[in-house]
N, C-alpha and C positions, 0 to 999 in steps of 0.2 A: 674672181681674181683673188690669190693667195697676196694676204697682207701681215707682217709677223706683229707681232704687238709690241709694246713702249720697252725702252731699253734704258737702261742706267749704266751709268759709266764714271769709273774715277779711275783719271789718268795718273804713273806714277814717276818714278825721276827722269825718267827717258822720257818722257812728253807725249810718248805713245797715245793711241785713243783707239778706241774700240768702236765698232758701229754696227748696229742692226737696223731693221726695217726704219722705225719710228721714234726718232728722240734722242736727245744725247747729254750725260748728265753732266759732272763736275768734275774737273783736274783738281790733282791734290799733291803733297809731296809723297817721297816713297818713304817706306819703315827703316829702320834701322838694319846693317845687317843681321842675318842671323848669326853668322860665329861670336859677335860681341856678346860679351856676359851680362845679365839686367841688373848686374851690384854697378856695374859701371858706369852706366847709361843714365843720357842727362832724361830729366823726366820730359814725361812726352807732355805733345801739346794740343791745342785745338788747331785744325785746318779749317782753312777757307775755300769758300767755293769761288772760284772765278771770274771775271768779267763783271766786277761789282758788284756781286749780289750781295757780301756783306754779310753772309749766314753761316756760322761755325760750329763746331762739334765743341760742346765743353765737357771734358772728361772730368768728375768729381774728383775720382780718388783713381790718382794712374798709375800705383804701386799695390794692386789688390794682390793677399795672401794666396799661394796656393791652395786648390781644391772649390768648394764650390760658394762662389762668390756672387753677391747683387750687385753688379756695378751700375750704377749713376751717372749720367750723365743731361744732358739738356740742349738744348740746338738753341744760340743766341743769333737774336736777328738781328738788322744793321742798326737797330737802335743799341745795342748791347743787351738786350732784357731777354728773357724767357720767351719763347716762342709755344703759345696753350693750346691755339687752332692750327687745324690740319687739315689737309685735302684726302679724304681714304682715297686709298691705292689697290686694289685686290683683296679688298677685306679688311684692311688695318691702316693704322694712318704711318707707321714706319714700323719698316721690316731691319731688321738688326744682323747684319754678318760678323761673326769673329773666328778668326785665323791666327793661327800660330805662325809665327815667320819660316819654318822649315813646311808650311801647308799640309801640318796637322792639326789637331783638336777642333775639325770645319764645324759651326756650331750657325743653323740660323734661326732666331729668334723673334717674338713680338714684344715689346716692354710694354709694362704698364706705366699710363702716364697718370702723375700726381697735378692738385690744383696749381701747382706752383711753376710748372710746365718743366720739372725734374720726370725724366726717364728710369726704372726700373726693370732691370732683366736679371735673372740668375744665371751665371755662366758657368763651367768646369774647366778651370783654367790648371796649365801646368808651368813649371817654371818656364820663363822665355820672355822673347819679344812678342805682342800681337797686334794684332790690326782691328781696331772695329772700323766700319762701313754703317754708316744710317741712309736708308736711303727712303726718304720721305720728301711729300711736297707739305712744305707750310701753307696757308691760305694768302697768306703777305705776299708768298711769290708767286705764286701762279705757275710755279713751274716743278715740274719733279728734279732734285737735287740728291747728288749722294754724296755725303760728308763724312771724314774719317777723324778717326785719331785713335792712339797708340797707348798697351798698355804695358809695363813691364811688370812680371812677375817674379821674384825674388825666387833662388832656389839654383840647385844643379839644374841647369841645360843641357839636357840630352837629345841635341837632332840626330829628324830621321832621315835616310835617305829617301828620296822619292822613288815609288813602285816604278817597275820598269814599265815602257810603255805595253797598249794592249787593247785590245778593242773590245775582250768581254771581259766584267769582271762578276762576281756573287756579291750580292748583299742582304743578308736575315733570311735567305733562303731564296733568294730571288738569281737569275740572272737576267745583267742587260748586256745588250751588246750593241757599241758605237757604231754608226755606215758614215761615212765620208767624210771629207778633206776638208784644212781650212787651210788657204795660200794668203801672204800678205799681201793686203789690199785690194783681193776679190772675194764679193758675199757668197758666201757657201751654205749650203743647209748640212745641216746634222741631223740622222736619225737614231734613235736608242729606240730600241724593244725591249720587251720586255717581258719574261719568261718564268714559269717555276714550274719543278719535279717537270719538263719538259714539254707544258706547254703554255702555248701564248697566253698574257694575261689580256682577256680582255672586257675587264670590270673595273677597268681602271677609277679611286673615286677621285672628286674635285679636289685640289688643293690651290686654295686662295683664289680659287676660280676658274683654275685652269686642271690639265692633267699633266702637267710638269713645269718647273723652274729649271732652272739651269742659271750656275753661277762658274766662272771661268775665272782664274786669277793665275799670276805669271809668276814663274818661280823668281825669285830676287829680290822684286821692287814690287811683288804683289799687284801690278794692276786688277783693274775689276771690272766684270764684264755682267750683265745680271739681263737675263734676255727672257722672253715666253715664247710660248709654242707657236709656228706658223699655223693661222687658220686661215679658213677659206669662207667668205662670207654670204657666199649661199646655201650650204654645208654647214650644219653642226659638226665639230670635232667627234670623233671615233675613240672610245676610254679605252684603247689601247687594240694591239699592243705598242703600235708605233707612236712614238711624239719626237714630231718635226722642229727644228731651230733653227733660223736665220740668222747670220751673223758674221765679219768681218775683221779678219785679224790686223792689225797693224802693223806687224815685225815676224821676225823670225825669233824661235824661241820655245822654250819647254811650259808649257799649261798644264793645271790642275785643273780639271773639271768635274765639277758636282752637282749631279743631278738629282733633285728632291720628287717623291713620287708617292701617292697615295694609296694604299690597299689593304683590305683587310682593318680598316679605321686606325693604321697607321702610319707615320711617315714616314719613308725611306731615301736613304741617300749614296747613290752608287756614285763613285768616283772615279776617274780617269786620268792616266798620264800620255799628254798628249802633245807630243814633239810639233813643231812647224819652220818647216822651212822651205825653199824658195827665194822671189824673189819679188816687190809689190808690183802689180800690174802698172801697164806702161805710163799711163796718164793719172795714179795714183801713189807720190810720193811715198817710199817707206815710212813707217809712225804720224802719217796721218788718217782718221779715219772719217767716213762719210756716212749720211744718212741716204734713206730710200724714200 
């Protein structure tokens, strides 16, 4: 029987949620918009995860320079303190997303953590608003969490528009190309292949465990959607060129998706703009979503 793997999820001002096979992470608020300038903007903050957990993103310094930045940060748990242990996740105990508000500069990273349970990552930041996304379990909760907060970068903002929609795109010499639908509030699978100088790759290598990630976020309020590859568990997974996704949209609306992928011993990231619309199935209110 095909079962998709853990899913994380931060819901954003629409209250939307996202859902795949197995799991369902943390509501959070939405970013700021993008047209707002980041001289103006009040400084961003820590969000909270939901339902009591108590566990928050502390952003050190949420006014880093342009250009290439360590930003800090540390995940405080409901006693207030530093949170030092971790549950690993796919090879690391927290995976790091940063977004630019117009769903440029997609960057995802692993920080190094200090004795102090302060986080370290290097980023390539440009003027704007952005989003970081932590999505890790601490050992206290027992549960996988994804916790956000907001940086503003000082400087001329220059958004971009979003590529128009498309089902192949190239990336460092590669092509993928998307197969199927996603309707509000019916699981749908996604498949990307994956191709170079025209033919299949298929030596796909492991990344974090698997042979694709896939991170989805909505244009506006950025939700987050962070899924793995359907497998089938009498079956080992096939390195390509296809890699499978299960996954549930909540609303209608324009999606960025980014799919990270391994080859050649490096990582690649094709991206996608990917319109939804419709209507949510009959017994599955619009902006809410479900697990499997």
């Amino acid at each position: 029987m095909q079962t998709p793997a853990r899913l994380a999820v931060v819901a954003g001002g629409l209250g939307a949620v996202f859902a795949a096979a197995v799991g369902v992470g943390a509501a959070v608020g939405p970013i700021r918009p993008p047209e707002a300038h980041p001289s103006a903007a009040a400084p961003a903050t820590a969000h909270e995860a939901p339902a009591g957990t108590g566990y928050v993103l502390d952003v050190l310094e949420e006014r880093p320079a342009a250009g290439t930045a360590a930003v800090e940060f540390r995940v405080l748990g409901p006693d207030g303190g530093p949170v030092t242990e971790y549950t690993e996740d796919h090879g690391e105990d927290l995976h790091l997303v940063a977004v630019r508000s117009d769903l440029t500069g997609y960057q995802h990273v692993h920080p190094d953590l200090g004795d102090d349970g302060t986080w370290r990552a290097p980023l390539t930041l440009t003027p704007g608003s952005w989003r970081l996304v932590a999505d890790t379990t601490p050992a206290s909760a027992g549960t996988d969490l994804a916790l956000t907060g907001d940086l503003q970068v000082a400087g001329d903002y220059d958004p971009r528009p979003l590529p128009e929609p498309a089902a192949v795109t190239e990336v460092d010499g590669y092509t993928v190309v998307l197969a199927g639908d996603l309707t509000p509030g019916a699981e749908a699978e996604l498949t990307f292949s994956v191709s170079r100088d025209g033919r299949p790759v298929t030596d796909l290598q492991p990344y974090l465990g698997a042979y694709g990630h896939l991170v989805a976020l909505r244009d506006g309020d950025l939700e987050y959607l962070h899924v793995h590859p359907v497998v089938d568990d009498a079956v080992a997974p096939a390195p390509g060129p296809h890699v499978e996704f299960a996954a549930t949209a909540p609303s209608t609306g324009t999606y960025r998706l980014f799919l990270d992928f391994r080859h050649g011993d490096a990582v690649h990231t094709a991206a996608f703009t990917v319109p939804i619309t419709g209507s949510a199935a009959p017994d599955e209110p619009a902006g809410h979503g479900h697990g499997g």
